[in-house]
C-alpha positions in Angstrom: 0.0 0.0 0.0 0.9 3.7 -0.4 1.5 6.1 2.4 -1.9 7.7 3.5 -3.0 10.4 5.9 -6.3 11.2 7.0 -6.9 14.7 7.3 -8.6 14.4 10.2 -11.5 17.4 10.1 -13.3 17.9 14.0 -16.7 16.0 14.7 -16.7 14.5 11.2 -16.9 10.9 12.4 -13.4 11.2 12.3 -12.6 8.7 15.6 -15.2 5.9 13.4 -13.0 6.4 10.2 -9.3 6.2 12.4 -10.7 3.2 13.7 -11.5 1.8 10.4 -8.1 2.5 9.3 -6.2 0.7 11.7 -7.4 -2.1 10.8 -7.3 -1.3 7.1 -3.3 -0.8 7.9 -2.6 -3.1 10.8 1.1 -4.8 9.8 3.0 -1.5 10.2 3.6 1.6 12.0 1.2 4.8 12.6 2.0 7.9 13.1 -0.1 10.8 15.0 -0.2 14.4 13.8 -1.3 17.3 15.6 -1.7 20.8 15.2 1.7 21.7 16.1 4.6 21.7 13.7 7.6 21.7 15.7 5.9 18.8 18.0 5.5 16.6 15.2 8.7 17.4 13.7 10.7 16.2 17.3 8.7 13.3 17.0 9.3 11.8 13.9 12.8 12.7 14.1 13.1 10.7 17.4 12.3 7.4 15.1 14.3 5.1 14.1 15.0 4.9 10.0 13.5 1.4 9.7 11.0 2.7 12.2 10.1 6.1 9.2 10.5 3.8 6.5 7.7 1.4 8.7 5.2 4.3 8.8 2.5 3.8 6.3 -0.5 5.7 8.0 -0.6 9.4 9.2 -3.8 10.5 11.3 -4.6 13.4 13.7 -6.1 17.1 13.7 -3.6 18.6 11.6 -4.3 20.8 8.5 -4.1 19.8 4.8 -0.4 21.3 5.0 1.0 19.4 8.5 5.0 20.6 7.8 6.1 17.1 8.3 7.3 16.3 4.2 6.6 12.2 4.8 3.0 13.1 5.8 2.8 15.6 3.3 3.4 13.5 0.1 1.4 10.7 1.5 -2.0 10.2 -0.9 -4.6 12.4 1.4 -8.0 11.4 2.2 -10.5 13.3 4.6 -14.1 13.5 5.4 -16.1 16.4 5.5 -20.1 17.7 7.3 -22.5 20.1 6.9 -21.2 22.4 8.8 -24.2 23.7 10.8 -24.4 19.9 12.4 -20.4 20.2 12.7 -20.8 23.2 15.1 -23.8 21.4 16.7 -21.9 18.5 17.2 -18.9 20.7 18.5 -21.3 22.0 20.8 -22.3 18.9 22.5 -18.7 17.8 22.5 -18.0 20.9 25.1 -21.5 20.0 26.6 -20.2 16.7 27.5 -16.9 17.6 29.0 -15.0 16.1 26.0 -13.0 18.8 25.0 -10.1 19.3 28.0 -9.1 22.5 27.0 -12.3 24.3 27.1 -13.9 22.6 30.8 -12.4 25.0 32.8 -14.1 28.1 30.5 -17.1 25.7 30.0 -18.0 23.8 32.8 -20.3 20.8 32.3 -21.9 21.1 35.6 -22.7 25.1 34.5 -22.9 25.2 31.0 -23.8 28.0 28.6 -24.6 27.3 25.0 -25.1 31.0 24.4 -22.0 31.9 26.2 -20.2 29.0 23.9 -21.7 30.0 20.8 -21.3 33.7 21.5 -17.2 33.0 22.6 -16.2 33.7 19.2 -14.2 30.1 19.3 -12.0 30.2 16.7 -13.8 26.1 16.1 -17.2 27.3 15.9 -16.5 29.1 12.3 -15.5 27.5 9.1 -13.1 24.8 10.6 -13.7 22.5 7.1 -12.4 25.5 5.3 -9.5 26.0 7.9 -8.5 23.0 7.7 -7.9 22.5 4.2 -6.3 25.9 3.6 -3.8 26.2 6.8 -0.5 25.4 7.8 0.6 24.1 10.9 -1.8 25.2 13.4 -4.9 23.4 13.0 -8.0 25.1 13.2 -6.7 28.4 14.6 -7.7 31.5 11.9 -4.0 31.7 10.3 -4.5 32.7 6.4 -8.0 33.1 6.7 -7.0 36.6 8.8 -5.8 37.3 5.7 -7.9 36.5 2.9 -11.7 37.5 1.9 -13.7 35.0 2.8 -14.5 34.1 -1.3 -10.4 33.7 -1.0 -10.2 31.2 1.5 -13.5 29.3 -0.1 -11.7 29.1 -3.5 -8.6 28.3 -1.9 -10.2 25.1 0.0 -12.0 24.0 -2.7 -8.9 24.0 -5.0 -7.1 22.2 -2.3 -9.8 19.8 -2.0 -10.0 18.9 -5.6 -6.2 19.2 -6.5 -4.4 17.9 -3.0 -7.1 15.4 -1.8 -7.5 12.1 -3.3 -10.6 11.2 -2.0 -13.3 12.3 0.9 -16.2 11.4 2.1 -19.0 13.1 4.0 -20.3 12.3 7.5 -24.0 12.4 6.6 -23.0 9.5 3.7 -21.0 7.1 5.7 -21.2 3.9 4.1 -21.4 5.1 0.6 -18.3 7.2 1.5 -16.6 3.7 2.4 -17.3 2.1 -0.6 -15.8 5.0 -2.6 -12.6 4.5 -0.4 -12.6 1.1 -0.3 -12.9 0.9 -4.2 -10.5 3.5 -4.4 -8.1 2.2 -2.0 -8.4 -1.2 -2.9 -9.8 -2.4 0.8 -11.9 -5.0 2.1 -15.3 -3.5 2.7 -15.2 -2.6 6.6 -17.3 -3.8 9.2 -17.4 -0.7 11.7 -19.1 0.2 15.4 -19.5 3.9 15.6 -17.3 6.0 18.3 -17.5 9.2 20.0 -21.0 9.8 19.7 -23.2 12.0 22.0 -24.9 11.0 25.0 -28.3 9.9 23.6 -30.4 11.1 27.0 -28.8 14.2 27.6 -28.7 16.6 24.3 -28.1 19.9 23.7 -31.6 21.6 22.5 -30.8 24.4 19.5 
């Protein structure tokens, strides 16, 4: 198989589709991408060369361009969502304590979806589009500071049709798996879903 990386978008169904993966890919090594360059950089440096030469997956919450070259030339693959139930999803994510770095702000126990949706969270707007235009940082603003937004659009949807090899979307699962296993040559996968939302305790919009 050829190197892949999933361009792992926020509340896509992203966890499902890793988990799929792994066991699309389970004879050699995977490697975990984040938002931060430098980070993955020290990482991958601290392998071995058999143990680089071994990596055949990259996953993770790391923009279209991660910095890390072996990731970067890898055949990329993502999923994408409407993005009102994205943010809706997002929402109950925070809701449910799922999200460390916003508890403290956010407390489950005394929760505010006005005060969350009013925060001006960087991932409450346009994260698809972030994500497939930025460098490095993940869903943080970056270029988009610096473009109009019919800049930015463009600019993802070129990168989505020129740098991506394939996606799905969330709200076509299983059809979205028989593109990639088609494409990708795969066994069709037999999946339980993960990281859903608590089914008795959901946000009301």
């Amino acid at each position: 198989m050829d190197r892949l990386r999933f361009v792992h978008i926020p509340k896509t169904a992203g966890t499902t589709f890793t988990n799929i993966l792994r066991r699309q890919y389970p004879a050699k090594r995977r490697f975990e991408l984040n938002g931060d360059i430098a980070s993955n950089l020290e990482r991958f440096a601290a392998l071995t060369d058999e143990e680089k030469q071994d990596v055949d997956l990259f996953t993770g919450h790391a923009p279209i361009i991660s910095g890390l070259e072996e990731a970067d030339r890898a055949t990329l693959i993502t999923f994408l969502r409407n993005p009102v139930s994205r943010v809706q999803s997002f929402c109950q994510h925070v809701f449910e304590g799922k999200s460390p770095h916003l508890i403290k702000q956010f407390p489950p126990y005394h929760f505010s979806l006005d005060e969350l949706l009013e925060s001006g969270g960087h991932e409450l707007s346009n994260v698809q589009t972030k994500m497939l235009i930025n460098t490095g940082n993940g869903t943080s603003p970056l270029l988009m500071n610096q473009m109009s937004p019919a800049d930015a659009r463009d600019m993802a949807l070129d990168n989505l049709q020129n740098k991506i090899s394939h996606f799905g979307l969330q709200e076509y699962f299983d059809e979205s798996l028989i593109i990639f296993s088609s494409a990708l040559n795969w066994k069709m996968p037999v999946y339980y879903t993960r990281n859903t939302k608590k089914s008795g305790n959901r946000i009301k919009f």
